[in-house]
N, C-alpha and C positions, 0 to 999 in steps of 0.2 A: 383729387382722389386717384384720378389716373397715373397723376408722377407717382405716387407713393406704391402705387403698385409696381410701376416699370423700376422702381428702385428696390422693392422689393426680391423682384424677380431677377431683376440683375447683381445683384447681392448673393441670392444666391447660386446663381449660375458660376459665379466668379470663387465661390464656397466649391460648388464641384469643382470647379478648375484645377483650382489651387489641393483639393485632396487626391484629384487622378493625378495630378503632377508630382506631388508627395509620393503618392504609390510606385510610378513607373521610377522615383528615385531610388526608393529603397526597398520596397518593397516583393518578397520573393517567396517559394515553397519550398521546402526541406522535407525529403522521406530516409526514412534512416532505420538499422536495427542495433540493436543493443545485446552485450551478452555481460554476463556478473554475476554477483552474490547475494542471496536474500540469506537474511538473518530476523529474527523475533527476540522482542522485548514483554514479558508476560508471566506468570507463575511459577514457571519452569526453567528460568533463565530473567530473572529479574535484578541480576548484573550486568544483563547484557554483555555474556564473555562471546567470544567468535570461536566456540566449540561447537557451536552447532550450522555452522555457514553450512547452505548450502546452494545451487545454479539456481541463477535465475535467466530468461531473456527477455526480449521484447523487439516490437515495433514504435516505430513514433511518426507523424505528420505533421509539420510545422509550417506558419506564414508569418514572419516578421511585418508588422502591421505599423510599426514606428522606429524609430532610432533606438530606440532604448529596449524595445519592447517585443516578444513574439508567445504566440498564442498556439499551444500545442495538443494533438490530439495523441495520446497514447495509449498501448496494450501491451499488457507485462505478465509472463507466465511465471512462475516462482513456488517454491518450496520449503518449508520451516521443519524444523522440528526440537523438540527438548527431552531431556530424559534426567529423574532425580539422582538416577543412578552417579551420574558423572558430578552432580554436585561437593565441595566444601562443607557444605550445612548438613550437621546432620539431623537434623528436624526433617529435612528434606529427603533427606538418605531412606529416614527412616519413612517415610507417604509414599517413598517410590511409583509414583505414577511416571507417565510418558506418554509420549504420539508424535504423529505425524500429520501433516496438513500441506495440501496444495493449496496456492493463491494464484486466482484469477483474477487479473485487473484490469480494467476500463479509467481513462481519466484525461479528463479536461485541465491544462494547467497554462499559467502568464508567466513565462521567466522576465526577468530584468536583468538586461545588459548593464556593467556597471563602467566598459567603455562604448558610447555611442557610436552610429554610422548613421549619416543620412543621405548615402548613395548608392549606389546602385551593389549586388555580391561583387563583383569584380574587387571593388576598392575597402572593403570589410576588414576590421583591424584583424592582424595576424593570431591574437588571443585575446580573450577576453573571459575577467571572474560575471557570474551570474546567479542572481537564484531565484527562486519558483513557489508558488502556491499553487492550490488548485482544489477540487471536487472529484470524486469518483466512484464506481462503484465496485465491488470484489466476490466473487465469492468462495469457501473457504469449506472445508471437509474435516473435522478431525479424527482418528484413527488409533486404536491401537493394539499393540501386538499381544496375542497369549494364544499358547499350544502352535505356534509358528501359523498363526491369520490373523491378519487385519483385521479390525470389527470398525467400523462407523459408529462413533462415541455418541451422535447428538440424537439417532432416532433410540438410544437407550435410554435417557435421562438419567444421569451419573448423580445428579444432585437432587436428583426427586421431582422433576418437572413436570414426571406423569403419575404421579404419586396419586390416589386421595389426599384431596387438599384442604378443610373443612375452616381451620386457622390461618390461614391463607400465611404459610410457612415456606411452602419451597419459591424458587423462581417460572417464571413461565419458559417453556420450550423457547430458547434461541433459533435467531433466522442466521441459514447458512449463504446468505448474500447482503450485503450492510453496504453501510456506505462509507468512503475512506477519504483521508482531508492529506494530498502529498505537501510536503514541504522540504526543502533543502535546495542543496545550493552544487555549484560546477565550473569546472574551466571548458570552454572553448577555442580549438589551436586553428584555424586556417591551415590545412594540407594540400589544399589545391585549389584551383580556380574554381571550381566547384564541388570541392571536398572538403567535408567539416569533422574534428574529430572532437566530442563528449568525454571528462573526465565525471561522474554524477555521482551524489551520493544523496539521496529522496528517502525519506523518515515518512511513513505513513500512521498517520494516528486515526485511528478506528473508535466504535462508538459500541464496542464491544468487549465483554472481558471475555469470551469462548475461543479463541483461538486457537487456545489448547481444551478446550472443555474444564476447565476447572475455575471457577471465580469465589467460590461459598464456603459453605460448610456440608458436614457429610451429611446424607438424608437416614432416616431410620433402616437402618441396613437390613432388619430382620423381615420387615414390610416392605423393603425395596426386593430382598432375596427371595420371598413368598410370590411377587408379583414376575418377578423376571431374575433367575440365579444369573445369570451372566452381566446381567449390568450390576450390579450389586457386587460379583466379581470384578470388577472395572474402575469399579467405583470405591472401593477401598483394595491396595492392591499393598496393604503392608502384611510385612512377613510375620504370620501369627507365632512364630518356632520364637522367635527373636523377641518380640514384641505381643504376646497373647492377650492384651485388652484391646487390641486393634485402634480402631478412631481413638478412641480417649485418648491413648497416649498424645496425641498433640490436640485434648481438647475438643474432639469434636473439628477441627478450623482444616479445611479443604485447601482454602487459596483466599488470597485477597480481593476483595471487591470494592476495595476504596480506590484503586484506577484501571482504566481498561486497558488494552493491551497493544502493540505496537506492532510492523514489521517493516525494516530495511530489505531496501533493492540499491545496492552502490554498482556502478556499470559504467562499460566502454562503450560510446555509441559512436557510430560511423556514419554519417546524413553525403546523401548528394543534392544538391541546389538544382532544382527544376528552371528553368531556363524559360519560361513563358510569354515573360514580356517582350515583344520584339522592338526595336528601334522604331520610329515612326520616319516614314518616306514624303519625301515634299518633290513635286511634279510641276 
């Protein structure tokens, strides 16, 4: 009983070993910032054109944790927007809605190297393709413009949220903080002994169709305009001169809600390799 324990115990002592020895090969921390483009995929732009790019930046904290592998903490500040105005469609032309929304983000993500290192940064291949998943979480405002002010779209209820609900017909109030899944992929260049540089392009798919406030259909405008005239103005914003049955003319149908909506952050990140490990000294 006794061997089996000292073999135990030695087994794993030789497990730490063998992973501190792993670590001080290759493994290291990366702090880096980012500057780019955020773009949105969602009702208002659901070609996804690059008419609506606009800045994004960020931070990032990384520890490659294996050869293949590194494990990243990030924070990404960015901005979307869409407007029917600039549309091809005119179905679209004619709903004229629009807004704007900042995006805050937090996220946990694993890139995979698709050329390995398993030594120490100094000896780290000069480029390498990768790509990433991950968890995170955002929060998101949307906005828009009439009489030259900005109005906060979500505590209106554009689509009847705060309506009397009695048929249980509209949607419930949207949370303006959700949770987001990044994915995409990037090159990495070696620029210096301890300088890394980030080509990135990170697709965030969200569990939300409000990005822009619109997913449904329109809510009873007459009992939306009796309980608040300015969401009701917000909320159907077609041109009565042009078009005088307002909703009807497309049916009643707001936006789509057979899939939720998206936002791109593509970016140049700049990281410096933290230097922590030190050589070990024999006396």
């Amino acid at each position: 009983m006794n061997n089996l324990k000292y073999f135990i115990t030695g087994f794993l002592l030789l497990g730490m070993f063998h992973l501190a020895e792993a670590q001080y090969r290759y493994g290291y921390f990366r702090v880096g910032v980012s500057v780019g483009a955020t773009n949105y995929l969602g009702d208002l732009d659901d070609d996804f054109t690059f008419k609506f790019t606009k800045p994004g930046v960020g931070v990032v904290g990384s520890y490659r944790f294996n050869p293949f592998m590194t494990a990243k903490l990030n924070f990404f500040q960015g901005w979307i927007s869409g407007t029917d105005a600039r549309s091809s469609d005119l179905a679209r032309n004619r709903r004229n809605l629009s807004f704007r929304s900042s995006i805050t983000e937090a996220s946990f993500t694993v890139s995979f190297d698709f050329i390995p290192s398993d030594r120490s940064y100094a000896y780290r291949p000069l480029m390498t393709p990768y790509v990433f998943g991950g968890i995170g979480i955002f929060s998101f405002n949307p906005q828009a413009k009439i009489g030259g002010q900005w109005i906060e779209l979500q505590p209106l209820g554009t689509e009847g949220q705060f309506l009397p609900d009695p048929d249980n017909r509209y949607p419930d109030p949207y949370n303006l903080t959700q949770l987001t899944f990044p994915i995409g992929a990037g090159m990495r260049f070696n620029i210096g002994r301890r300088w890394d540089l980030e080509v990135e392009a990170g697709w965030r798919k969200t569990l939300t169709d409000y990005l822009d406030d619109v997913s449904n259909l329109y809510p009873d405008l007459e009992v939306l305009r009796a309980q608040n005239p300015l969401a009701a103005q917000l909320s159907d914003r077609i041109d009565l001169n042009s078009y005088p049955e307002g909703a009807a003319v497309v049916n009643g149908i707001r936006g789509d809600q057979t899939q939720t909506d998206w936002y791109i952050y593509t970016n140049v990140t700049i990281s410096f390799i933290l230097d922590w490990v030190k050589c070990p000294t024999f006396k």
